[in-house]
C-alpha positions in Angstrom: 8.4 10.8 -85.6 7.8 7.3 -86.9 11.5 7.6 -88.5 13.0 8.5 -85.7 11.3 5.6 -83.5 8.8 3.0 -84.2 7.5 2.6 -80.1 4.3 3.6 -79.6 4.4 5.3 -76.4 1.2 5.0 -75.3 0.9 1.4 -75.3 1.0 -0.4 -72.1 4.9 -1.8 -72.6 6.0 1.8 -73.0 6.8 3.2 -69.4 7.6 6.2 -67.9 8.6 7.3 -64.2 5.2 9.3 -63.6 6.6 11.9 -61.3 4.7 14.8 -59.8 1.9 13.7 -62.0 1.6 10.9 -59.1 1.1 13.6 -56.3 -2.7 13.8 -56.6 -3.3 10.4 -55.8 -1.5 10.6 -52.6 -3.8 13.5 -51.7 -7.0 12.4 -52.6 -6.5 9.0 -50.5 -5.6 11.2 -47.5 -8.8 13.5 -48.0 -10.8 10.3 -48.3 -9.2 9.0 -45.5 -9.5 12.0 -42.6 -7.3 14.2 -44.0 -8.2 18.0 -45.5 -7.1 20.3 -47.8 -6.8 22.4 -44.6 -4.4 19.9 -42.9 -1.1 21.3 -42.4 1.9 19.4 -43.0 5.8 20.3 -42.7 7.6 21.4 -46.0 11.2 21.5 -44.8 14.5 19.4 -45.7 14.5 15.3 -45.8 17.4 13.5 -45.2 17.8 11.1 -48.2 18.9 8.4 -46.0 15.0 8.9 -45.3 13.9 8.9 -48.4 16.2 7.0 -50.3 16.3 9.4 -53.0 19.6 9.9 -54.9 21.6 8.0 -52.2 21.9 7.2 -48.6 23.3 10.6 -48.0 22.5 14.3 -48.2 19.4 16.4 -48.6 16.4 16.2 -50.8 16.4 19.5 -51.5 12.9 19.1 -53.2 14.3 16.6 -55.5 12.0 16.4 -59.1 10.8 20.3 -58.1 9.3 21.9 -61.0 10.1 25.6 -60.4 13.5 27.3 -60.0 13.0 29.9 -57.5 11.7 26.6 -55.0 12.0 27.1 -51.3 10.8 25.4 -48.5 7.7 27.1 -46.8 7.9 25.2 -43.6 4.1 24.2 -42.5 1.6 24.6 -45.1 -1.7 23.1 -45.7 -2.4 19.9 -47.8 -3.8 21.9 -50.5 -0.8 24.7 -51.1 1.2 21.6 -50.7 -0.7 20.0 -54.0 -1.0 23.2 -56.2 2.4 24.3 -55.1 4.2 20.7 -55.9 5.9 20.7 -52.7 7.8 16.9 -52.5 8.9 16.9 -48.9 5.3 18.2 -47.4 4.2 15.6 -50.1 6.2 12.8 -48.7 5.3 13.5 -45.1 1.4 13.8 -46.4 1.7 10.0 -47.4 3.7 8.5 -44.8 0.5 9.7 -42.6 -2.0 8.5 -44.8 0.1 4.9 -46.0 1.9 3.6 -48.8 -0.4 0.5 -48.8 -3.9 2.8 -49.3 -2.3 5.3 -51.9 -1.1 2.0 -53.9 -4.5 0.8 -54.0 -6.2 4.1 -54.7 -3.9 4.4 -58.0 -4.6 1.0 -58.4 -8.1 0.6 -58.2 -8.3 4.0 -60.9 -6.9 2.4 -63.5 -3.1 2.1 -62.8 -1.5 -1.3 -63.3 2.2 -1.6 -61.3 3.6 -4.3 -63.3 6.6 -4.4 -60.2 6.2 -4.5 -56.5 6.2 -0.5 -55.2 9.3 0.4 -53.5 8.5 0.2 -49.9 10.0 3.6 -49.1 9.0 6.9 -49.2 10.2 8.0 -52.8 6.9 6.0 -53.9 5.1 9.4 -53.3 7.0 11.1 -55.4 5.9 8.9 -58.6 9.6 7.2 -58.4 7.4 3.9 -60.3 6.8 3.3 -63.8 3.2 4.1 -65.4 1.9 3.9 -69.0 0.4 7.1 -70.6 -2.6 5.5 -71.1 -2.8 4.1 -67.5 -2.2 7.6 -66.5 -4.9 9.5 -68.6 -7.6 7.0 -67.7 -6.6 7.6 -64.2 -6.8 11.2 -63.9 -10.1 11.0 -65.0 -11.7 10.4 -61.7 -10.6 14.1 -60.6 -13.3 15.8 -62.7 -15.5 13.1 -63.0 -16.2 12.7 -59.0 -13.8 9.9 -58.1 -15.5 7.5 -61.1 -13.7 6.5 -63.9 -14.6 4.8 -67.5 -13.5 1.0 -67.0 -11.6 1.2 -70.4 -10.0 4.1 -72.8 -11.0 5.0 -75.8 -10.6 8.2 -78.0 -13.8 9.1 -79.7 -17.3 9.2 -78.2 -19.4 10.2 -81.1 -19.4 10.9 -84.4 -22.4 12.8 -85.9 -23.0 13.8 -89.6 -23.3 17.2 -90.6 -27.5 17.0 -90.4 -26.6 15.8 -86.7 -27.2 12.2 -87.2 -25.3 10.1 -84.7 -23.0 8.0 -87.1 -20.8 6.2 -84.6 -21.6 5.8 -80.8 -18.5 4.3 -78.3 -20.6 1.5 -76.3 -19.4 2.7 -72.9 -19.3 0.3 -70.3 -20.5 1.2 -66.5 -17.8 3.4 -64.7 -15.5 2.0 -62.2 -16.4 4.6 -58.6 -12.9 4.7 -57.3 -13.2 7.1 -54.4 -15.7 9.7 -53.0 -16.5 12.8 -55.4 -15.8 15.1 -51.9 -12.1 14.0 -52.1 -11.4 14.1 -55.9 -13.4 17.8 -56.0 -10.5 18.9 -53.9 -7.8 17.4 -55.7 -9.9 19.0 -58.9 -10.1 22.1 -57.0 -6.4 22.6 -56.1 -4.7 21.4 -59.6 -7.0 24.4 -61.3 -4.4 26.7 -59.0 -1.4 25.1 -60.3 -2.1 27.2 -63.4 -2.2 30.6 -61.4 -0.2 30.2 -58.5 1.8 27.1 -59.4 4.4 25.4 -61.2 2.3 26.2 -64.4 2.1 29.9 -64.1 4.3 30.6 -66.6 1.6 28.9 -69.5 -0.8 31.8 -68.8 2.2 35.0 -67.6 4.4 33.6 -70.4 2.3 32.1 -73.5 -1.0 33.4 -73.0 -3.1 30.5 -72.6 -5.4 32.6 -70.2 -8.3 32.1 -72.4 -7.8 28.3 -72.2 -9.6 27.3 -68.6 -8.4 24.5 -66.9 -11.5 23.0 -65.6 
């Protein structure tokens, strides 16, 4: 609402705490770097003097967990971990793979860290800020084989009603970011978010069954 605020938010100076949304990036640089979907990783408590989430006491009680009924499931694989948006199986996930080579996966798809990444384990969790844009362009590489487009734009064609192409974007060469065997995992498990995930509730609840997410 343009009278309620002016700020574009999808400009590059308007950042947001990215969240879950940052998960998949931690999980395709550990499948591109030895890791499966089949890897089984612990999902029980953290201390948060461990993670340095909320404090330097207590537990993390899946801190940022997008269902109500959560629980911890104890070992899981990678995968169930991913489509199940579990943050402490997460967090253990990354500190395997490496905060340095998860940085630079995000990095190297599009995402532009204006301040230093906290050197702690929170990182994982998307506890840095991200612009939309940044974001969008990023999670591109997922369906299109670890490539990305090396800017963003909106429309791709425009074509008269006789079919005639009136306006063409002038794509440039895509940016490969990672292998397409990694990113058709992450692909493959966010699908399942929808039907056994956090995001259930979008086909049980409002019927958006008919709506793939592919």
């Amino acid at each position: 609402d343009w009278k309620h605020s002016r700020l574009d938010r999808t400009e590059p100076r308007a950042r947001f705490k990215t969240g879950t949304a940052f998960k998949p990036f931690v999980y395709a640089t550990g499948f591109s770097n030895g890791r499966y979907p089949g890897t089984r990783g612990d999902d029980s408590p953290i201390d948060n003097r461990y993670v340095m989430i909320g404090g330097t006491s207590g537990i993390l009680a899946e801190w940022g967990s997008e269902s109500l009924d959560n629980s911890y499931e104890g070992w899981i694989t990678a995968r169930r971990a991913l489509y199940r948006s579990k943050d402490a199986a997460t967090v253990r996930f990354g500190l395997s793979v490496g905060l340095e080579n998860v940085v630079k996966l995000a990095e190297n798809a599009g995402i532009q860290f204006l301040t230093e990444m906290r050197e702690f384990p929170a990182t994982f969790l998307g506890n840095s800020e991200v612009s939309i844009t940044e974001m969008a362009r990023a999670y591109t590489i997922f369906p299109n084989g670890g490539s990305r487009p090396n800017r963003t734009f909106i429309v791709k064609e425009i074509r008269d009603p006789d079919g005639n192409v009136e306006f063409r974007e002038d794509e440039d060469h895509p940016v490969d970011v990672t292998d397409p065997y990694s990113t058709w995992q992450v692909h493959s498990a966010l699908k399942e978010v929808m039907t056994q995930g956090p995001g259930v509730d979008a086909i049980n609840k409002y019927g958006l069954e008919d709506i793939p997410a592919v």
